[in-house]
C-alpha positions as CSV (number, residue, x, y, z in Angstrom):
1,X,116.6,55.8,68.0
2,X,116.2,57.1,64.4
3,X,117.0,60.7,64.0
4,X,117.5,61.8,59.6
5,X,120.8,64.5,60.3
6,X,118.9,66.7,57.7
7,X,117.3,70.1,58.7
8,X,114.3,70.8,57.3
9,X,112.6,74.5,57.2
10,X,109.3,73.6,55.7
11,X,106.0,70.7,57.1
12,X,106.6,67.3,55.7
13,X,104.3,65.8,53.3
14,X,102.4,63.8,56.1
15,X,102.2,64.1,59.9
16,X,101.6,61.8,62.7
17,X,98.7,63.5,63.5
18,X,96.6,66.3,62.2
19,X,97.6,68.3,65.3
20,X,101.1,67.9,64.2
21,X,100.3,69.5,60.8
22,X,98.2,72.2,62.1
23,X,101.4,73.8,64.1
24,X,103.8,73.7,60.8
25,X,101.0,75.4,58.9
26,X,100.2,78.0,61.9
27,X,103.9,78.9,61.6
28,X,104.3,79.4,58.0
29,X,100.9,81.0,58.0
30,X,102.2,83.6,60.4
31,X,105.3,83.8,58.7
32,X,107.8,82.2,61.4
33,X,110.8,80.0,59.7
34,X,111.5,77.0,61.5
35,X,113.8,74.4,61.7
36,X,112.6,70.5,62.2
37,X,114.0,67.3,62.1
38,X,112.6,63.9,62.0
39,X,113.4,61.4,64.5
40,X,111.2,58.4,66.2
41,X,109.3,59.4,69.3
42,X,111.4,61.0,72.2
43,X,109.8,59.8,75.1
44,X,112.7,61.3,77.5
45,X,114.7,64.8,77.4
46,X,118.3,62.1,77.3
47,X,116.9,60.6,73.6
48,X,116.5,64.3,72.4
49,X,120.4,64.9,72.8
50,X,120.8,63.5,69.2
51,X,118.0,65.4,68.5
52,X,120.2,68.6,69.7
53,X,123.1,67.9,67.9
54,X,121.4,67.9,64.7
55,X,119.4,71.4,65.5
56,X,122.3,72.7,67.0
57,X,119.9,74.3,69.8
58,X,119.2,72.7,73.4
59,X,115.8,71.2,74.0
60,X,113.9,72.2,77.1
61,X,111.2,70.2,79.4
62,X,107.6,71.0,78.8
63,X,105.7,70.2,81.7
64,X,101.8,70.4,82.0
65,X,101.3,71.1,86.0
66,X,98.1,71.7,88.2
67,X,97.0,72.7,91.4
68,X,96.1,70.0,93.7
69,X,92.1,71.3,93.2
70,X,93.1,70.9,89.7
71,X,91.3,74.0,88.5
72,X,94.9,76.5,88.0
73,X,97.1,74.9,85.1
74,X,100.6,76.0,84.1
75,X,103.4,75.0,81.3
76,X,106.7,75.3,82.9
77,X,109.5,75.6,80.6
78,X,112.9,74.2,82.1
79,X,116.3,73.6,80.9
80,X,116.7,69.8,79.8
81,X,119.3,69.2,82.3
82,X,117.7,71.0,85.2
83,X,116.0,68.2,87.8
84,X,112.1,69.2,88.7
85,X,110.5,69.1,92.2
86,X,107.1,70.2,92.3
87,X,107.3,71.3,96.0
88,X,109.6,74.1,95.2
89,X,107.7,75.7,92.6
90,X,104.3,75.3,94.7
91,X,105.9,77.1,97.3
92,X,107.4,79.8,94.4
93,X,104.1,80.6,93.1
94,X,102.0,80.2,96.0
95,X,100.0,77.6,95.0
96,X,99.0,74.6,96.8
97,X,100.6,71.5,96.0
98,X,101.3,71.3,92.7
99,X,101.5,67.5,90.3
100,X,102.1,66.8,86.6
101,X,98.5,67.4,84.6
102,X,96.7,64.5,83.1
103,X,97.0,63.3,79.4
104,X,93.4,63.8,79.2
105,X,93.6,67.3,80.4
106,X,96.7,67.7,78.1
107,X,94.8,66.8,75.1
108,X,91.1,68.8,76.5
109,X,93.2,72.1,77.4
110,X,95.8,72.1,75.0
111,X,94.6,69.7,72.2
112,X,98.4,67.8,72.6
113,X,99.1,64.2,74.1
114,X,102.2,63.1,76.8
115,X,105.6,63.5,75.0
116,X,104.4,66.0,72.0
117,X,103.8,69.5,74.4
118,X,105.3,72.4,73.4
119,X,105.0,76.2,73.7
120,X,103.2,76.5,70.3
121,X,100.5,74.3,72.1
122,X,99.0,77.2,73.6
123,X,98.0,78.4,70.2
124,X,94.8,75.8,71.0
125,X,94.1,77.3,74.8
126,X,91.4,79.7,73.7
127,X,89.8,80.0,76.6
128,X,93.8,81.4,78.0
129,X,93.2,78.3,81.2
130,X,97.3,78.2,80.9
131,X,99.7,80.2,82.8
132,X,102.6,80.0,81.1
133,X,106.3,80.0,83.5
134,X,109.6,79.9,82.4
135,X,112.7,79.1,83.9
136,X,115.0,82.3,83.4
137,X,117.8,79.5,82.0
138,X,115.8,78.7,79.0
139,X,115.2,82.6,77.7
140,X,117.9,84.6,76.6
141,X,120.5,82.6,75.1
142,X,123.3,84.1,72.4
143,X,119.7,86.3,70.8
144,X,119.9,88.4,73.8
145,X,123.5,89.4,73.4
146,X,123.6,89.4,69.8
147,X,124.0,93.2,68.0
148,X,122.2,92.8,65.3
149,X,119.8,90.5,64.3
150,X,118.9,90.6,60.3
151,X,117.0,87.8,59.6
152,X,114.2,87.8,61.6
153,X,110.9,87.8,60.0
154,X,109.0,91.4,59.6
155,X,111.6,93.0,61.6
156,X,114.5,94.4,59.7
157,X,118.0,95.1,61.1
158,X,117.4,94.8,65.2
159,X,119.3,94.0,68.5
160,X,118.9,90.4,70.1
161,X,117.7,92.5,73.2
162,X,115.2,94.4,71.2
163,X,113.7,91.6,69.1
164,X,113.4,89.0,72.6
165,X,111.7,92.5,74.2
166,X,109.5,92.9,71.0
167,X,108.5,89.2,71.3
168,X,107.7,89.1,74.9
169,X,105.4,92.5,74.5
170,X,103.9,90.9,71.7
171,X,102.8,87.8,74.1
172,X,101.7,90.1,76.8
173,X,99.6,92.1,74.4
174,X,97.7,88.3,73.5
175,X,96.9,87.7,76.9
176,X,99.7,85.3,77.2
177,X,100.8,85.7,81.0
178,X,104.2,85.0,82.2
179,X,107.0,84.5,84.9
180,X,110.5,84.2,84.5
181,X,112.4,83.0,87.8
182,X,114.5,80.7,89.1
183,X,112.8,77.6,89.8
184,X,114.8,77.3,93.7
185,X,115.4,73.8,95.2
């Protein structure tokens, strides 16, 4: 798989899609730096371990999930490495039994297509059909224990623990509704 071991911090010239280019322009619109590379299409969460190395970060699993009735939707954010059985999560959020959304509802809810979902999809779910839940692993990190935290967009001079608090307020005050938990075998 191609990956270019150069970080970039702005869009590229050209996308695959438009979607694609609509995101990097929502973030620099808003103000959020970013860091990219380019690599061929990642179908699985092992090809993004190059992917990793080169953005230093870990990647998580975005998965698009629905009720059996198919009328409640969530995005469950997991670590990479962390294996997924619906059954346990139905049971968490008392819902009935719970399988992996469509590509077709992907791309009417969320505007996205298998393999590209991310959190910054839900910028296109206006009418707020997603509940958003995230697996207490992926959250935190070395932000949440960091003192200081200068170079954060808008926000001068402020504790990891402050700044992840500010963010999460900020989502709540959108609408955006969330839960953090272990996701139990």
């Amino acid at each position: 798989m191609y990956i270019n071991e150069k970080i970039f911090t702005t869009h590229p010239e050209t996308t695959a899609t438009e979607k694609e280019m609509q995101s990097y322009l929502f973030l620099e619109e808003n103000g959020v730096e970013y860091i990219r590379a380019e690599h061929d299409e990642a179908a699985t969460i092992e090809l993004c371990e190059g992917v990793e190395k080169i953005i230093d970060a870990k990647i998580c699993k975005n998965l698009l999930l629905c009720n059996r009735q198919q009328t409640k939707f969530y995005m469950l954010l997991i670590p990479g490495d962390m294996p997924f059985k619906t059954k346990y999560l139905s049971a968490q959020i008392n819902s009935s039994r719970l399988s992996f959304a469509s590509g077709e509802q992907m791309e009417e809810l969320l505007n996205v297509t298998p393999g590209s979902l991310t959190v910054l999809a839900l910028m296109f779910d206006k009418e707020k059909k997603i509940e958003l839940l995230i697996e207490k692993n992926v959250c935190g990190g070395q932000i949440v224990n960091s003192p200081k935290v200068e170079n954060y967009p808008g926000i001068p001079n402020v504790s990891g623990y402050e700044l992840s608090a500010a963010l999460y307020e900020q989502a709540k005050s959108f609408g955006c509704e969330m839960h953090f938990d272990e996701v139990l075998e």
